[in-house]
LONU-573986 format. One record per residue (C-alpha): residue in three letters; y, x, z. Coordinates in nm, 4 decimals. Layout:
// LONU-573986
ALA	Y	X	Z
...
// end
This chain:
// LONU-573986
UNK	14.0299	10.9472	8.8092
UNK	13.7132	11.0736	8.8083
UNK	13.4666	10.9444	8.4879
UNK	13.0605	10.9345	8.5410
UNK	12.7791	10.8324	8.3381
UNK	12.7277	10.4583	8.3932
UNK	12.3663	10.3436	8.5295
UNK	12.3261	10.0321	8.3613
UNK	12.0639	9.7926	8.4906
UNK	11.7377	9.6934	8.3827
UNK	11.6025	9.3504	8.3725
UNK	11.4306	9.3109	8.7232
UNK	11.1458	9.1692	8.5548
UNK	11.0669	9.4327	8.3363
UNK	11.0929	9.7005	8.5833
UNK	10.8691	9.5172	8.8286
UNK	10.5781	9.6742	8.9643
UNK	10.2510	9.5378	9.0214
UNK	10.3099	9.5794	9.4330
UNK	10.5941	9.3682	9.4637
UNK	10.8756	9.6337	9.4343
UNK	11.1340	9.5671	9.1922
UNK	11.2797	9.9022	9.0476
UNK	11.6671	9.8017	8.8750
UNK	11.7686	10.1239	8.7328
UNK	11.6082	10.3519	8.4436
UNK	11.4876	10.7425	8.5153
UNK	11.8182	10.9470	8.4789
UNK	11.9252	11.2548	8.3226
UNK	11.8510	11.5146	8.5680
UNK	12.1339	11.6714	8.7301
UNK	12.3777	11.4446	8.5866
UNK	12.5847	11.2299	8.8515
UNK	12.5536	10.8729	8.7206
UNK	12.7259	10.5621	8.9042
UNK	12.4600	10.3630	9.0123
UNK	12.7451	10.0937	9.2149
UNK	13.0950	10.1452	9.2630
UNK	13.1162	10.4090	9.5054
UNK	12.8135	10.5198	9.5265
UNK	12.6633	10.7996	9.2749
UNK	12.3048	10.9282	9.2217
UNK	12.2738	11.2990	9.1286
UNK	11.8841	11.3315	9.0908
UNK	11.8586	11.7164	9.1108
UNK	11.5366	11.9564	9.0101
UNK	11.3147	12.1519	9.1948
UNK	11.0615	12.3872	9.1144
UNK	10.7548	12.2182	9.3258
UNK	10.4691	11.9725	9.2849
UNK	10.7388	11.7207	9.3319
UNK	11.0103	11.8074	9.1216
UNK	11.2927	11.6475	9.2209
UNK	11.4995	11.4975	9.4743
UNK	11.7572	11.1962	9.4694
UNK	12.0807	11.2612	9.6157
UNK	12.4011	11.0460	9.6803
UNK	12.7434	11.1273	9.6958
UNK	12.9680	10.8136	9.8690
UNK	13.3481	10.7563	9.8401
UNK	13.5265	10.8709	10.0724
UNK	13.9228	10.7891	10.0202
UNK	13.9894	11.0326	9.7509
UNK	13.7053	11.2402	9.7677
UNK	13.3054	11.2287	9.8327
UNK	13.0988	11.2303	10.1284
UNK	12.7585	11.4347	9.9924
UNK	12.3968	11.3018	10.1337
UNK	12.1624	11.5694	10.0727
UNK	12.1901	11.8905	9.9064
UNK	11.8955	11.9907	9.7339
UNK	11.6764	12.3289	9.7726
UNK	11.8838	12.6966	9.7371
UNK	11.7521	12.7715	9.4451
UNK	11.9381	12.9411	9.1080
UNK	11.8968	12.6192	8.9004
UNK	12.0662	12.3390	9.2042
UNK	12.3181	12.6545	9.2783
UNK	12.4263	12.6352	8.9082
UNK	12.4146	12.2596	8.8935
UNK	12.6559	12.2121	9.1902
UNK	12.8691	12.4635	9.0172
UNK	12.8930	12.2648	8.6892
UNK	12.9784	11.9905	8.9071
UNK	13.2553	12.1227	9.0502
UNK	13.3737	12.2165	8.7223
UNK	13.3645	11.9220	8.5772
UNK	13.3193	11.5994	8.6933
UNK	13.4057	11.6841	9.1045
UNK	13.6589	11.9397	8.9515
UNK	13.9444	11.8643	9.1942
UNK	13.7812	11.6357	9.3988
UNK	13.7761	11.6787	9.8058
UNK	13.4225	11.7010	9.9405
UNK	13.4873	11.5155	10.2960
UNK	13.1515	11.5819	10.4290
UNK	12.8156	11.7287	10.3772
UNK	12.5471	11.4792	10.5374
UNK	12.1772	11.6057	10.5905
UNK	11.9424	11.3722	10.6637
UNK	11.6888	11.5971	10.8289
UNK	11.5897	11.9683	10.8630
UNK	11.3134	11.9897	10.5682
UNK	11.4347	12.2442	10.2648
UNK	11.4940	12.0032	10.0413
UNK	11.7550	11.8045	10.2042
UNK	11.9476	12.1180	10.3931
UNK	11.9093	12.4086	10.1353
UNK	12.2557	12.4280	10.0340
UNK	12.4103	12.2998	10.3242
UNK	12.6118	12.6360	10.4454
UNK	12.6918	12.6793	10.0209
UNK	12.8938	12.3076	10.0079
UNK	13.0387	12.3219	10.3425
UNK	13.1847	12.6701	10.2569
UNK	13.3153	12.5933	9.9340
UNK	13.4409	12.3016	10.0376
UNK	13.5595	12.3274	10.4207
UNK	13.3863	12.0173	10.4972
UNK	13.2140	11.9800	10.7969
UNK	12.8616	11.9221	10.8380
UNK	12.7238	11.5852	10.9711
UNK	12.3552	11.5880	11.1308
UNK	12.1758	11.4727	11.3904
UNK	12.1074	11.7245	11.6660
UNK	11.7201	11.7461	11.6962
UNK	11.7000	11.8113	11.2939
UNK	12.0166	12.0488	11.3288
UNK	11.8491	12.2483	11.6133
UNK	11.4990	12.1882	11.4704
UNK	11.6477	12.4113	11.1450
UNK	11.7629	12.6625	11.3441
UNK	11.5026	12.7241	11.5707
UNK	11.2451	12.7328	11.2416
UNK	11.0621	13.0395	11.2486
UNK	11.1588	13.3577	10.9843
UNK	10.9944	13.4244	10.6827
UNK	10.6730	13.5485	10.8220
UNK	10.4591	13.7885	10.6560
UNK	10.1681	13.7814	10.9299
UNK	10.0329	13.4631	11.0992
UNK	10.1420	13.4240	11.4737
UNK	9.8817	13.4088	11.7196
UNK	9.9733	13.0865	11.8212
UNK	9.9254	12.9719	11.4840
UNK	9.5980	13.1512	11.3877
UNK	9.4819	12.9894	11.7222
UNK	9.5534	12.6740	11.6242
UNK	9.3907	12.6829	11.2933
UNK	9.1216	12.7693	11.4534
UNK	9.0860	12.5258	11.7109
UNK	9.1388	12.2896	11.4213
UNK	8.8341	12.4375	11.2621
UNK	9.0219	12.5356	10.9352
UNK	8.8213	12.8095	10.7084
UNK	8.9160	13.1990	10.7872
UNK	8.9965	13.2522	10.4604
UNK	9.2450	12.9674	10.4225
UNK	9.4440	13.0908	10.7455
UNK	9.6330	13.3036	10.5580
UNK	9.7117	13.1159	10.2896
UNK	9.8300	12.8618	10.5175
UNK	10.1241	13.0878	10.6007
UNK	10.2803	13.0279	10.2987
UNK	10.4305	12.6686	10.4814
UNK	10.7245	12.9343	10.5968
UNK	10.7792	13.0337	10.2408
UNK	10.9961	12.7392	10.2610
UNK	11.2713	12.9411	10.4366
UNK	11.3518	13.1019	10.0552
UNK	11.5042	12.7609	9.9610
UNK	11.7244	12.6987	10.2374
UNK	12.0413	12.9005	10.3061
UNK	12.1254	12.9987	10.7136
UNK	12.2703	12.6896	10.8378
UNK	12.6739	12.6512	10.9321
UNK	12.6901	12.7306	11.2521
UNK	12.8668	12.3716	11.3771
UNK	12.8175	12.0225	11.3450
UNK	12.9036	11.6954	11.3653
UNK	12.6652	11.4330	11.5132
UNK	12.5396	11.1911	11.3593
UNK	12.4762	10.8752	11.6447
UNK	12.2325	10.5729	11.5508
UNK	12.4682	10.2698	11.4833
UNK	12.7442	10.4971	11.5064
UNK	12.9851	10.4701	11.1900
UNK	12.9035	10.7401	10.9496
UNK	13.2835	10.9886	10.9666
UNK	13.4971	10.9856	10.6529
UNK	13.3167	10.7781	10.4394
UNK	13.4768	10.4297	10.2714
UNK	13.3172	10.1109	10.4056
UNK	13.0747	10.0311	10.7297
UNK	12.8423	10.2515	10.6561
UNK	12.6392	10.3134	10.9787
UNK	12.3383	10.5298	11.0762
UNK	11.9721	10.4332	11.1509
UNK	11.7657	10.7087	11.2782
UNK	11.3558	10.7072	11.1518
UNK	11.1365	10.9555	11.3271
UNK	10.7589	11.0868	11.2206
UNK	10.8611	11.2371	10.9089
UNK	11.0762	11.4793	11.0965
UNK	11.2233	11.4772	11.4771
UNK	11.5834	11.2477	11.3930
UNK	11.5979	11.1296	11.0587
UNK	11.9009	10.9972	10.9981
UNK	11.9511	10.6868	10.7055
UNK	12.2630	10.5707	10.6145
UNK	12.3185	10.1515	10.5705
UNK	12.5960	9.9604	10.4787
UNK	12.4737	9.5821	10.5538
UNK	12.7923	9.4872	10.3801
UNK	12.6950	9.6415	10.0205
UNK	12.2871	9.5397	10.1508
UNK	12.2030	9.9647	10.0608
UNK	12.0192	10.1468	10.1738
UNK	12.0387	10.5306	10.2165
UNK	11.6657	10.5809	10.3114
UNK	11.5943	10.9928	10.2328
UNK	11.2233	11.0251	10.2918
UNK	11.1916	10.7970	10.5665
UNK	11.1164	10.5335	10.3033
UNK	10.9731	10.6330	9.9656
UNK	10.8331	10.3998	9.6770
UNK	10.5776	10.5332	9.4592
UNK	10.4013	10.8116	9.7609
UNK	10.3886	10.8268	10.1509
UNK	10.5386	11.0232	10.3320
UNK	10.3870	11.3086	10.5019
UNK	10.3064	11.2682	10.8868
UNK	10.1645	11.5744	11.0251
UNK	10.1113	11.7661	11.3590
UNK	10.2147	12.1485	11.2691
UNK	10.1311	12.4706	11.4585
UNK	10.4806	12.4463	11.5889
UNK	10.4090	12.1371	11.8167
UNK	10.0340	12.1043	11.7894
UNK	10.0330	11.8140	12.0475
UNK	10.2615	11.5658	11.8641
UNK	10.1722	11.2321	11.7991
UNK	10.4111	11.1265	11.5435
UNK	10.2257	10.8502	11.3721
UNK	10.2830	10.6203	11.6353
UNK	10.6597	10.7246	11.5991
UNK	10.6265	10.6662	11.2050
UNK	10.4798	10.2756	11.2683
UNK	10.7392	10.1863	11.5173
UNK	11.0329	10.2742	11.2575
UNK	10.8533	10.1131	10.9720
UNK	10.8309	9.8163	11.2043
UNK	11.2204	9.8401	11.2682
UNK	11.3183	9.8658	10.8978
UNK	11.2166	9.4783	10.8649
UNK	11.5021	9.3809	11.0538
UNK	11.6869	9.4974	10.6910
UNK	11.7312	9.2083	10.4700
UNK	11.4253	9.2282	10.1615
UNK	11.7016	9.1969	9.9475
UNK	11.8724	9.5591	10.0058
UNK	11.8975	9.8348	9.7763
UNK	11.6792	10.1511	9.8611
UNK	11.8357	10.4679	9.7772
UNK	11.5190	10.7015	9.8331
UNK	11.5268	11.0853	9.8327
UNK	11.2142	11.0638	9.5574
UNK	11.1323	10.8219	9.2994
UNK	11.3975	10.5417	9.1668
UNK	11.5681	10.2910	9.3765
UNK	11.4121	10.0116	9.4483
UNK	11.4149	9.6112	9.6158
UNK	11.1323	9.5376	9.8003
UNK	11.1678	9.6653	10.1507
UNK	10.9167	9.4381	10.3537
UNK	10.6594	9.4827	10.1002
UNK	10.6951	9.8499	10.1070
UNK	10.6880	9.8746	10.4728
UNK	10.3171	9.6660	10.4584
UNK	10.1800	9.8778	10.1967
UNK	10.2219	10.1950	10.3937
UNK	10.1497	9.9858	10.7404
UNK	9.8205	9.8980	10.5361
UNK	9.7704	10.2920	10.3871
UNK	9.7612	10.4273	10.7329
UNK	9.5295	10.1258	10.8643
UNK	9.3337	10.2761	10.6072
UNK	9.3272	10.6330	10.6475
UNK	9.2916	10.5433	11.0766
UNK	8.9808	10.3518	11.0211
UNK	8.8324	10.6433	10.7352
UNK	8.8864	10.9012	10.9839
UNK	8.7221	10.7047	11.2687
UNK	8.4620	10.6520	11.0583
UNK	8.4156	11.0301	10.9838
UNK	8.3968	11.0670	11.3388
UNK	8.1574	10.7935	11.4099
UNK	7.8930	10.9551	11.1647
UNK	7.9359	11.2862	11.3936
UNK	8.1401	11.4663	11.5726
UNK	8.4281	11.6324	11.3358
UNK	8.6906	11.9182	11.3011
UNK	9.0212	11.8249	11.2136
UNK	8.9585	11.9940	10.8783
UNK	8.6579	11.8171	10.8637
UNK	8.8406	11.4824	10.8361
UNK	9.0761	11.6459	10.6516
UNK	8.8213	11.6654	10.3598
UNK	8.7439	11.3019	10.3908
UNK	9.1107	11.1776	10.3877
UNK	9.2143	11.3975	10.0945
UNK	8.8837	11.4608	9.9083
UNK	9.0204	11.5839	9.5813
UNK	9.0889	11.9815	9.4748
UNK	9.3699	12.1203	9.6894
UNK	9.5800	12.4007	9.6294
UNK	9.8514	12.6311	9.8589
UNK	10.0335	12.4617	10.1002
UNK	9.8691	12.1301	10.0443
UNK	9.5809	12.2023	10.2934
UNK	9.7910	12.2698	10.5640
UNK	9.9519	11.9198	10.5052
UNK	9.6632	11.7749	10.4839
UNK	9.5081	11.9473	10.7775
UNK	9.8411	11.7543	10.9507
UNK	9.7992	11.4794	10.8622
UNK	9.4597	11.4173	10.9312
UNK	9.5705	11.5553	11.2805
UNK	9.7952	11.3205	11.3542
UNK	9.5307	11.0263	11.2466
UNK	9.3129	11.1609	11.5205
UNK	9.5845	11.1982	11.7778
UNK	9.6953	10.8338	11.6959
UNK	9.2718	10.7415	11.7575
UNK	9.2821	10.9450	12.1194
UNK	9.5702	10.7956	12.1651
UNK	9.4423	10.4609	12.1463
UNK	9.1004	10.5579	12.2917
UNK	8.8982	10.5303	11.9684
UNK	8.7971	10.8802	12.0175
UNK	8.7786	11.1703	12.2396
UNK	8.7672	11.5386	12.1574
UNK	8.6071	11.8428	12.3320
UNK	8.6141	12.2313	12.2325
UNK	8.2633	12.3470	12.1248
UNK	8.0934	12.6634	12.2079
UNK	8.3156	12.8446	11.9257
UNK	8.6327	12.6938	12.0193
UNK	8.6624	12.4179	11.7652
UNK	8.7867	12.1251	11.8778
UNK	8.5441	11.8312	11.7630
UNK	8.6752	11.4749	11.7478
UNK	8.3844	11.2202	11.7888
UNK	8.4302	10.7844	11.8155
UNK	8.3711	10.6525	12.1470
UNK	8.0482	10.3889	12.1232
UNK	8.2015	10.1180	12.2404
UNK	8.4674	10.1478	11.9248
UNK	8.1899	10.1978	11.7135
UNK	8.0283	9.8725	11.8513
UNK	8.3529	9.6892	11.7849
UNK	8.3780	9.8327	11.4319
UNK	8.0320	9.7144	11.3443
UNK	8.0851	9.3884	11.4941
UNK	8.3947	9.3389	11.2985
UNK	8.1802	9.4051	10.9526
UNK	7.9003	9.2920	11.0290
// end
């Protein structure tokens, strides 16, 4: 029988946060697999970026484990999966490797566990195929790209910085090369219990969560997060998207979840508080909409522009570029809606500028 570190639980009340979340469990010991309920474990493993770490879940599955989430390829996860399986999951089957989407941090190691342990891979296909079809490490910008940093009216000597998003593809591992699919309210394969999966899209093109309504948990990844929001941007790669509207619609669908449920995310603890979470990030990006409109009511702005008055503080590296998408999908979400239209000027920046009778409204409202 296998033996792991007991989570023990906090008084609700003194892990309450102002917002209305309720957090139960205490920060762990990083990369230590701790039982947060029978069945489920919480290995909360490092990496070596702004945000340093990333929660993920290993579920029974008869006499093994079903994995969620495998953490970046990087030296220091590689060697923490290997004391795993040396200890603790030291004769343990691995029945399954679940990623919930395509992003580094939850696919990394992917090819690693499935090969050491013959599992198969479970995935949905856009995020599968959206992995594979991710461009190489690239040491010079495409044109496509350059183009549309330009377009977006993001400074020359930024561009190439802004490469650096693909420096990504050093923590992730080339993908197994077959998977299962993962269906929405499909039972998730192998695993003990009814867990199903919910699919969340914005974030990334099918994110899969995993929820067992019987246990009232919540497998969220980063479709849900508690203490930060999660990034929805418009990239090079698809520099038409409108993915906010995507985001709201599955916030708006994770209500139907009882308040109640426990939220496993992929960052920060688990929490209670579902409903309230979902309004404080409905109200965030209420926010940031009606900033950006305002930027463009004042005059006529670049993407980068607004960019500068949605995330106003120092950035550094790759956080411009998210940023940049960000505030790009803000303004798609306002042409979208036809709060705003946007024309090319003479230099072939696109400039995004409120339509009057929006600002009429606006000043009607506050006034």
């Amino acid at each position: 029988m296998m033996t792991a570190q007991h989570h023990c639980d906090v008084p609700a009340a003194a892990m309450a946060k102002p917002e209305a979340l309720v957090y139960p469990f205490r920060l762990p010991n990083t990369a230590s697999l701790i039982e947060i309920a029978p069945g489920i474990l919480w290995l909360r493993m490092p990496m070596p970026l702004t945000l340093n770490h990333i929660n993920l879940y290993l579920l029974a599955a008869g006499d093994g484990w079903l994995v969620v989430d495998t953490g970046p390829a990087t030296a220091e996860a590689i060697a923490v999966w290997a004391s795993l399986f040396d200890g603790p999951l030291a004769g343990r089957r691995i029945a399954g490797v679940v990623c919930t989407h395509f992003h580094a941090d939850h696919s990394g190691l992917a090819r690693m566990l499935c090969e050491r342990s013959g599992a198969p891979l479970l995935m949905t296909p856009r995020e599968y195929y959206w992995r594979l079809a991710w461009p190489g490490m690239l040491t010079e910008i495409p044109a496509e790209h350059a183009a549309f940093y330009h377009e977006s009216g993001y400074p020359a000597e930024l561009t190439r910085e802004a490469n650096g998003i693909f420096t990504s593809l050093a923590l992730v591992l080339p993908m197994p090369l077959s998977f299962r699919r993962l269906r929405e309210h499909e039972r998730v394969p192998h695993v003990d219990g009814d867990w199903r999966v919910l699919i969340g899209h914005g974030h990334s093109p099918e994110h899969a969560m995993l929820y067992c309504a019987s246990r009232s948990v919540l497998i969220s990844g980063d479709q849900l997060l508690p203490q930060i929001s999660t990034n929805i941007s418009v990239t090079a790669i698809d520099p038409s998207a409108e993915p906010l509207s995507e985001w709201l619609a599955s916030l708006e669908r994770l209500l139907a979840i009882p308040d109640e449920t426990l939220v496993l995310p992929a960052h920060g603890l688990p929490f209670r508080g579902i409903h309230a979470r979902v309004g404080q990030l409905r109200s965030h990006h209420e926010r940031e909409l009606r900033s950006a409109l305002a930027a463009c009511a004042r005059q006529p702005c670049s993407a980068y522009q607004v960019s500068k008055a949605l995330f106003p503080g120092p950035l550094k590296g790759i956080a411009h570029v998210l940023a940049l998408g960000e505030s790009l999908a803000h303004l798609h979400h306002l042409a979208r809606s036809g709060d705003v239209v946007s024309a090319l000027d003479g230099s072939g920046v696109r400039r995004f500028r409120a339509c009057r009778a929006t600002q009429l409204t606006k000043g009607e409202e506050h006034g």
